[in-house]
DOLUM-623580 format. One record per residue (C-alpha): residue in one letter; residue number from 1; x, y, z. Coordinates in steps of 0.001 Angstrom, whole numbers, plus 500000, padded with zeros to 6 digits. Layout:
// DOLUM-623580
{ketor "A"; NUM; {X; Y; Z}}
...
END
This chain:
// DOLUM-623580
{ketor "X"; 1; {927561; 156873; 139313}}
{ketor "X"; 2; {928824; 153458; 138428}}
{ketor "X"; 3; {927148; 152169; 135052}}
{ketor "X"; 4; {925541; 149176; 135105}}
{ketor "X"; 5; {926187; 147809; 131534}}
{ketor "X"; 6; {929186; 148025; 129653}}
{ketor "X"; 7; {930543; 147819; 126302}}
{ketor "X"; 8; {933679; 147753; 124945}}
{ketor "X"; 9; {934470; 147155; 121057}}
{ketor "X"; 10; {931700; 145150; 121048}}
{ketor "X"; 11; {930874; 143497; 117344}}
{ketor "X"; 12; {929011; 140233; 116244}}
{ketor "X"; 13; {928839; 139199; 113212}}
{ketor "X"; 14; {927087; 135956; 111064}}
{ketor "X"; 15; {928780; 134212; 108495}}
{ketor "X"; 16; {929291; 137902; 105947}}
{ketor "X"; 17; {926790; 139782; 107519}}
{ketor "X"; 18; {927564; 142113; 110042}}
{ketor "X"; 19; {925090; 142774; 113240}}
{ketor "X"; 20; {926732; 144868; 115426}}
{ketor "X"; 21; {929866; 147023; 115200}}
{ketor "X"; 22; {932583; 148015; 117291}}
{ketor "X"; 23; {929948; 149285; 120102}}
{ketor "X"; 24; {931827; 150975; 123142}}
{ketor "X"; 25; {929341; 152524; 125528}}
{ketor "X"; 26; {927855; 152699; 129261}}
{ketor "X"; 27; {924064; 152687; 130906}}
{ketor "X"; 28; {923351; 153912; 133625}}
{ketor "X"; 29; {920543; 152858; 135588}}
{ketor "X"; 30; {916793; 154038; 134611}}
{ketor "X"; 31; {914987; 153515; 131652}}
{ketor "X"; 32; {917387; 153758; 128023}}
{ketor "X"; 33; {915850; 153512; 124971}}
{ketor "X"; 34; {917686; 151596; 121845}}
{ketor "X"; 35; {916348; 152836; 118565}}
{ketor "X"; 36; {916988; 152104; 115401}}
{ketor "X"; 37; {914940; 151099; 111999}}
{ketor "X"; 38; {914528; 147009; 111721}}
{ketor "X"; 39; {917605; 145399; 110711}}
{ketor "X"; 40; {920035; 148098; 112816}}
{ketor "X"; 41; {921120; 145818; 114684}}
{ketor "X"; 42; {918937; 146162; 118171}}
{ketor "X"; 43; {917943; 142512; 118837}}
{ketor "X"; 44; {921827; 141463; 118463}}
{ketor "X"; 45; {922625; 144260; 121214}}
{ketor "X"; 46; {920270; 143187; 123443}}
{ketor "X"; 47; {921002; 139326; 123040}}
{ketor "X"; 48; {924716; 139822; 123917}}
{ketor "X"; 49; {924050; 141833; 126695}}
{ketor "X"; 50; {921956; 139727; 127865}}
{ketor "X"; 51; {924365; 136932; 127666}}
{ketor "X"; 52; {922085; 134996; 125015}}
{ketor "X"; 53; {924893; 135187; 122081}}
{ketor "X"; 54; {928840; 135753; 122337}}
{ketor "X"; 55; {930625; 138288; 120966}}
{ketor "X"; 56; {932968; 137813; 117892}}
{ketor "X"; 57; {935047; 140452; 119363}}
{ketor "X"; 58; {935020; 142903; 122344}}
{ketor "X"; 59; {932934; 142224; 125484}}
{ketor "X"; 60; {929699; 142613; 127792}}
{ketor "X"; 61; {930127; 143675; 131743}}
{ketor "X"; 62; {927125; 143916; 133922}}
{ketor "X"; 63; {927875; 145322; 137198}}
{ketor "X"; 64; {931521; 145139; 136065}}
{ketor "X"; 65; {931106; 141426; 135751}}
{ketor "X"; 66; {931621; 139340; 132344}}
{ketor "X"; 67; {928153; 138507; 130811}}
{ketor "X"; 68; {929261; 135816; 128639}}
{ketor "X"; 69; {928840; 131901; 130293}}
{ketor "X"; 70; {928430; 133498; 133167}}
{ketor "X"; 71; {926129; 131994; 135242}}
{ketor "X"; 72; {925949; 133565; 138159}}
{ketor "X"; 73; {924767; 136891; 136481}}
{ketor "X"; 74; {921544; 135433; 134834}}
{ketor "X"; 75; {919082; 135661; 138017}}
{ketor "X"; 76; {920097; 139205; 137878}}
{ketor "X"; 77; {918235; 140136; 134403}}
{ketor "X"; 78; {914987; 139738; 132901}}
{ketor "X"; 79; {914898; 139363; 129287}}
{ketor "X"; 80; {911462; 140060; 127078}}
{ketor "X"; 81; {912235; 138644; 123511}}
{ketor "X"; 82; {910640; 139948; 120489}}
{ketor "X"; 83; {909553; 136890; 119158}}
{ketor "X"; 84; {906894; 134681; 121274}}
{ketor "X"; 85; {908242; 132099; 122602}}
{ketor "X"; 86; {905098; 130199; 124138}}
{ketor "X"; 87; {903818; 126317; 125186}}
{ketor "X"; 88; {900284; 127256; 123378}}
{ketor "X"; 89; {898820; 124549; 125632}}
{ketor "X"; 90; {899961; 125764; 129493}}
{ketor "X"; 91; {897757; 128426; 131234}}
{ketor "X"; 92; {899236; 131449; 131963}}
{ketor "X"; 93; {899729; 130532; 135583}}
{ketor "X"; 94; {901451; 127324; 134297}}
{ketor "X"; 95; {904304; 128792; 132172}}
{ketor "X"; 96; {905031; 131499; 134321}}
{ketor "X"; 97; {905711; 129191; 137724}}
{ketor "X"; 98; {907364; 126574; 135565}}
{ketor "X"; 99; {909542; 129165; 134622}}
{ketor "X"; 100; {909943; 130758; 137558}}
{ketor "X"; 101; {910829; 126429; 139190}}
{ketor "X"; 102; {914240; 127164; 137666}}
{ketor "X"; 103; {915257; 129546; 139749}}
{ketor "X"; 104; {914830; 127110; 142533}}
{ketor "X"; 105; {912836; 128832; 144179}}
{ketor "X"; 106; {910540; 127465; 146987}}
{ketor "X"; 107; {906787; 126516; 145915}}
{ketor "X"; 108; {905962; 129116; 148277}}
{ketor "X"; 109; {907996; 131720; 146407}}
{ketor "X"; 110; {906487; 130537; 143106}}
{ketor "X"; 111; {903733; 130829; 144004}}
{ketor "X"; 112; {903953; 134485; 145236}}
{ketor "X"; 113; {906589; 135939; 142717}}
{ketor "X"; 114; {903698; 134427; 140009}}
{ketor "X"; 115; {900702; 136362; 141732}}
{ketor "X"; 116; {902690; 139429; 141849}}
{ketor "X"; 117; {903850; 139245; 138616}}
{ketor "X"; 118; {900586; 138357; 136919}}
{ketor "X"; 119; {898841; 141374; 138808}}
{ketor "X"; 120; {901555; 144053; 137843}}
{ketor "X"; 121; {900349; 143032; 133987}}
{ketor "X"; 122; {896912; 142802; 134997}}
{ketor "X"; 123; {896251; 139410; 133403}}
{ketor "X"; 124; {894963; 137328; 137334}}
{ketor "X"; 125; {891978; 136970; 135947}}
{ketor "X"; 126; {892993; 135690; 132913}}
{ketor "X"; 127; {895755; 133119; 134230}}
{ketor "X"; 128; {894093; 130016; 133601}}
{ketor "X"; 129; {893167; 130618; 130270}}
{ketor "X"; 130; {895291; 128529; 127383}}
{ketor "X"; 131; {897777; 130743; 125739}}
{ketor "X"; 132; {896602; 130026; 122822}}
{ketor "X"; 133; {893470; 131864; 123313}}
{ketor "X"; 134; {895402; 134670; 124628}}
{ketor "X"; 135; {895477; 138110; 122104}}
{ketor "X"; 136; {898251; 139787; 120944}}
{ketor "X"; 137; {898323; 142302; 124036}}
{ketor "X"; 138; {897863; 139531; 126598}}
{ketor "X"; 139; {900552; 137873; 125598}}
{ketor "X"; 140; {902975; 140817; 125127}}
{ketor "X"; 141; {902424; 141550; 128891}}
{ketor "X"; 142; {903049; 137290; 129495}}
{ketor "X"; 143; {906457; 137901; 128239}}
{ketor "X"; 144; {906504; 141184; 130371}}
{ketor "X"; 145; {905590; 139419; 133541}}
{ketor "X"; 146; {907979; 136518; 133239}}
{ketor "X"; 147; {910744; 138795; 132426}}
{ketor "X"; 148; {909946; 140341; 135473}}
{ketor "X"; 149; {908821; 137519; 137773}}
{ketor "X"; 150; {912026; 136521; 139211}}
{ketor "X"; 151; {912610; 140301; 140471}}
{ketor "X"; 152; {915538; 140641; 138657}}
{ketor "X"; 153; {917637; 144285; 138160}}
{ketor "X"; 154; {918042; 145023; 134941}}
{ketor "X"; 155; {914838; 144308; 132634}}
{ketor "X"; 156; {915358; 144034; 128471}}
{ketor "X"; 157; {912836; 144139; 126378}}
{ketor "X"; 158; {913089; 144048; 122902}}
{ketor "X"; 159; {910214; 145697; 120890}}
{ketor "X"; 160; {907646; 145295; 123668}}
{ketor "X"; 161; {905260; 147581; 122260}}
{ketor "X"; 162; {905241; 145855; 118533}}
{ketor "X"; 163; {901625; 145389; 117697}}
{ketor "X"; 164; {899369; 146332; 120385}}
{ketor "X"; 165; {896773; 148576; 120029}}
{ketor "X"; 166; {897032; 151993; 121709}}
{ketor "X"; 167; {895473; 150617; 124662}}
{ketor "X"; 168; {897874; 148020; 124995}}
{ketor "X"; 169; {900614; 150198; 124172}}
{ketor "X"; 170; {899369; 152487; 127483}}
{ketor "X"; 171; {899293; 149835; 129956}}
{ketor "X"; 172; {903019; 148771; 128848}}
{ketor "X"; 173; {904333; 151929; 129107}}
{ketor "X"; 174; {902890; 152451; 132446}}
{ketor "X"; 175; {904258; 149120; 133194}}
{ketor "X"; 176; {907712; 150109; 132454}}
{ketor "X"; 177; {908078; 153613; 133793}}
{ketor "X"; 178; {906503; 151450; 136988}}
{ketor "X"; 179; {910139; 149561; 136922}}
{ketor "X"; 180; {912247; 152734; 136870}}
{ketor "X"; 181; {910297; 153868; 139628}}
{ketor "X"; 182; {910977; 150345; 141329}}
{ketor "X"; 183; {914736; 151384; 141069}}
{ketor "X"; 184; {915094; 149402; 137656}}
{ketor "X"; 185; {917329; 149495; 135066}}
{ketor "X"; 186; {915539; 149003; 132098}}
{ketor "X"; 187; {916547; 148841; 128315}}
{ketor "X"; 188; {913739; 149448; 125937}}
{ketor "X"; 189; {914186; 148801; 121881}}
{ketor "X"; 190; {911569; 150083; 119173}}
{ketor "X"; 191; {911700; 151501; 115591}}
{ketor "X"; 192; {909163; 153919; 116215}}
{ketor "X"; 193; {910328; 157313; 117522}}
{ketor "X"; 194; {907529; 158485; 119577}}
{ketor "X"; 195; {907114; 155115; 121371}}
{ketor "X"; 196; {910747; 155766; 122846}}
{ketor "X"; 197; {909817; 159593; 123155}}
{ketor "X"; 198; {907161; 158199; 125412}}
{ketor "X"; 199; {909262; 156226; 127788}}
{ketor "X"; 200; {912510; 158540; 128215}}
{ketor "X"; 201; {915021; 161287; 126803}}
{ketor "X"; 202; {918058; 158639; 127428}}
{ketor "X"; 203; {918620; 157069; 123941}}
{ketor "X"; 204; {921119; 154977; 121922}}
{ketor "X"; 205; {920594; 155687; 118378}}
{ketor "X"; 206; {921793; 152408; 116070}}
{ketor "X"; 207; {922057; 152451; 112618}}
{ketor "X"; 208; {923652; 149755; 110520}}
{ketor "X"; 209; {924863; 148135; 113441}}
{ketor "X"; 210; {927043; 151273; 114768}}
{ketor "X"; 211; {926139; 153802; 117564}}
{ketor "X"; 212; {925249; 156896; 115971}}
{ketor "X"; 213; {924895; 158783; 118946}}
{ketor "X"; 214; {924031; 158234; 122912}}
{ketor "X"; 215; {922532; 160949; 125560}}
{ketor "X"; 216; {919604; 163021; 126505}}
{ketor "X"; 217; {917607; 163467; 122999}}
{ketor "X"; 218; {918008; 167646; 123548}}
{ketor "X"; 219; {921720; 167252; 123883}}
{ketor "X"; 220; {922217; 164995; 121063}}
{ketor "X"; 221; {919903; 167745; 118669}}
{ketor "X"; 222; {922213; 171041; 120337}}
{ketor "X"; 223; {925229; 168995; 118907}}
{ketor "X"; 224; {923593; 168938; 114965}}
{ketor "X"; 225; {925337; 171960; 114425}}
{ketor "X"; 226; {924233; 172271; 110659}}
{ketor "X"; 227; {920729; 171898; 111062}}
{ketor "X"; 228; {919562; 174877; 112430}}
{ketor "X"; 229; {916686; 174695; 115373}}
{ketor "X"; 230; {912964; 175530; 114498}}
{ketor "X"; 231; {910924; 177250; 116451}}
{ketor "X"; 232; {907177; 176934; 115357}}
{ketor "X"; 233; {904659; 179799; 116877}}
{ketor "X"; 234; {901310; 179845; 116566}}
{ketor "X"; 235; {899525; 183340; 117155}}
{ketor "X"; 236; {897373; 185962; 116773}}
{ketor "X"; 237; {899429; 188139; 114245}}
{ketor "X"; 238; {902018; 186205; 112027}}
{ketor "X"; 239; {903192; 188731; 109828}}
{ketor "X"; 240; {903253; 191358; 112943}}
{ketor "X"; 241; {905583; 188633; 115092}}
{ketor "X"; 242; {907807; 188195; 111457}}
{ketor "X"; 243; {908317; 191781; 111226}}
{ketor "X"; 244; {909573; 191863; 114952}}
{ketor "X"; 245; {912238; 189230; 114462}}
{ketor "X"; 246; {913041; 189959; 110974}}
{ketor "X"; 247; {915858; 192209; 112295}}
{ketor "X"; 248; {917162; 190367; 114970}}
{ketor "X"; 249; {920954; 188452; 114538}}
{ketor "X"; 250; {919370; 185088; 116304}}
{ketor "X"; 251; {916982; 184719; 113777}}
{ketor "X"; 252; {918658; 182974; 110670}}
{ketor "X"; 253; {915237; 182370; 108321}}
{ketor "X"; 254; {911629; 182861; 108768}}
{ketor "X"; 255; {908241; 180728; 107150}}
{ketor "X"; 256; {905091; 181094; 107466}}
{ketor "X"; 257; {902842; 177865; 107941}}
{ketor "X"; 258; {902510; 175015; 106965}}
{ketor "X"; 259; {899520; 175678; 109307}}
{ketor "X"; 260; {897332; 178645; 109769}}
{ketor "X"; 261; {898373; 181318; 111895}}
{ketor "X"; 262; {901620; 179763; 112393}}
{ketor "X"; 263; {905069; 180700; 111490}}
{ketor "X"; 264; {908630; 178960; 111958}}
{ketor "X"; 265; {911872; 180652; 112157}}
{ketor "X"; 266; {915149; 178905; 112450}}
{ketor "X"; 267; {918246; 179596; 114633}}
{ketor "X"; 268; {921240; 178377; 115878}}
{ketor "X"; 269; {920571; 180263; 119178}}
{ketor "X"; 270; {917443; 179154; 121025}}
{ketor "X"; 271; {917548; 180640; 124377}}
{ketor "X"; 272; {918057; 183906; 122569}}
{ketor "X"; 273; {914807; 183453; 120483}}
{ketor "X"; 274; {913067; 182065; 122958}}
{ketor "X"; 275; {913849; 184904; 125551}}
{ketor "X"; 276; {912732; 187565; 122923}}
{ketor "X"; 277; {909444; 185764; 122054}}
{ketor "X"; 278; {908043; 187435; 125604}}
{ketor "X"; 279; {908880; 190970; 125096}}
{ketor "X"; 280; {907861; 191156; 121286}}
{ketor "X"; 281; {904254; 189223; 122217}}
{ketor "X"; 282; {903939; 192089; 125505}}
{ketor "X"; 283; {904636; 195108; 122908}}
{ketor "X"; 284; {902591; 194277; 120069}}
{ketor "X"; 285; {899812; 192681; 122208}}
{ketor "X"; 286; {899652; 189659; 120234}}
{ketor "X"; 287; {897720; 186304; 121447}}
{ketor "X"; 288; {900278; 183006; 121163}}
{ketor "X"; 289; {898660; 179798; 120815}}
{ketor "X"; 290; {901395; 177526; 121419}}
{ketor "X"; 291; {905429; 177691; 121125}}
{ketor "X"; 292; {906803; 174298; 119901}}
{ketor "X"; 293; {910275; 173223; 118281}}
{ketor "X"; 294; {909108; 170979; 115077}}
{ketor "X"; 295; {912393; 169172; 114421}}
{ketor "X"; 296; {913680; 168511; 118420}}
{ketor "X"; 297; {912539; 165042; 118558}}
{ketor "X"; 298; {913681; 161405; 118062}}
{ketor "X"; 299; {912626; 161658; 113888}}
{ketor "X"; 300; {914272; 164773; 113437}}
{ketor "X"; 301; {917471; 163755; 115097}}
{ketor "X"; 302; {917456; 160381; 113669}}
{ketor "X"; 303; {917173; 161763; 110249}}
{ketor "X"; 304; {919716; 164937; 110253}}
{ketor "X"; 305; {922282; 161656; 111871}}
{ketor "X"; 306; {921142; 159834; 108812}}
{ketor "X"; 307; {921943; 162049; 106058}}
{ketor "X"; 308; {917991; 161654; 105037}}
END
């Protein structure tokens, strides 16, 4: 598969301080989460991909075509900022066909790409209210729909979900895995973990303005070779399921809580663990709750890359 985007020693810096640094990496189409804590560096990414900023070094392909003053590329993205950006005085149906007037397209067009777009955020009924009356979710899903008005092919959005309620939060997601369905690639930053967990297992980690890893969030985790995996179990008979696996070379260390009837062991092979869990449960007729791995997520991961 050809990637879509593509970095190579990409870095951008202002005046002493440093925003991005020496970024080399490829995204595929789909939906790829950019994560990071504030200040990492994820709104300078997504501006020079976008073709909003220029690099100070290195460079920005989209479909193996220069971002940078190119022109010609522009039609083909859609770009949600995370700042508003609003005439408080248009209607919704005003902004979003003035914008969409620059793309030349015919009042016909407008007119239809607008009504489509509006409806896909669910705000028609609400497009000839002022934006100024609109709240905080309506005009999240505003910037959605004129990101996405134009039908472009790769959609950026940069910390869509920042202050909605969960509601809100919902009807964006939907709204996005709606694009990768549509045959969309779509870049999605946040600095909360389980918004990203949400949307996709395809993640950049930033940190400090450098890629700190890239890949399915499972893969990334099976490479933390010092951090052994837990395996949380909650069942019937702790004590009886600890003195099962006590024995056993896969299992490195073995806890009981922090909840009740639940016990963790760690290991740095899961598929063995996980393929003796069955048998013991069968011999000593004991009743399992739930099976879950406590640190193979985006916080985990983010914080054994981290040092915290």
């Amino acid at each position: 598969m050809t990637a879509v985007i593509r970095t190579q020693s990409l870095s951008k810096w202002y005046g002493n301080v440093l925003g991005l640094s020496d970024v080399t990496l490829e995204i595929d189409a789909g939906i790829t989460g950019l994560l990071g804590p504030n200040g990492a560096g994820k709104s300078t990414f997504l501006k020079l991909i976008a073709g909003q900023i220029k690099p100070s070094i290195g460079k920005v392909t989209i479909f193996d075509e220069p971002i940078w003053n190119n022109v010609g590329t522009f039609a083909r993205l859609g770009f949600c900022p995370e700042q508003d950006s609003f005439y408080e005085d248009m209607t919704g149906w005003e902004f979003l066909t003035r914008l969409l007037s620059l793309y030349l397209f015919s009042p016909a067009e407008i007119r239809a790409k607008a009504e489509r777009a509006l409806d896909f955020v669910e705000l028609t009924k609400d497009k000839d209210r002022l934006i100024r009356g609109y709240s905080r979710g309506m005009r999240q899903r505003l910037k959605v729909a004129q990101a996405l008005a134009h039908d472009p092919q790769i959609i950026i959005l940069d910390e869509p979900l920042n202050g909605l309620d969960p509601l809100g939060k919902r009807k964006v997601i939907r709204i996005i895995k709606d694009f990768k369905d549509a045959g969309k690639t779509v870049i999605v930053s946040s600095h909360v973990l389980p918004e990203i967990e949400a949307l996709t297992r395809s993640i950049i980690l930033l940190h400090q303005g450098k890629i700190l890893a890239q890949g399915d969030i499972h893969f990334i985790r099976d490479l933390i070779d010092k951090h052994p995996h837990k395996i949380s179990v909650m069942c019937s008979d702790t004590r009886g399921l600890a003195a099962r696996l006590v024995g056993e070379p896969s299992v490195l260390n073995i806890q009981f809580g922090p909840a009740p009837d639940t016990i963790v062991f760690e290991t740095r092979d899961r598929d063995a663990v996980y393929g003796l869990l069955p048998r013991l449960v069968a011999d000593n007729v004991i009743d399992v709750e739930e099976i879950t791995s406590p640190d193979d997520n985006l916080q985990a991961v983010f914080d054994y890359l981290t040092g915290k």
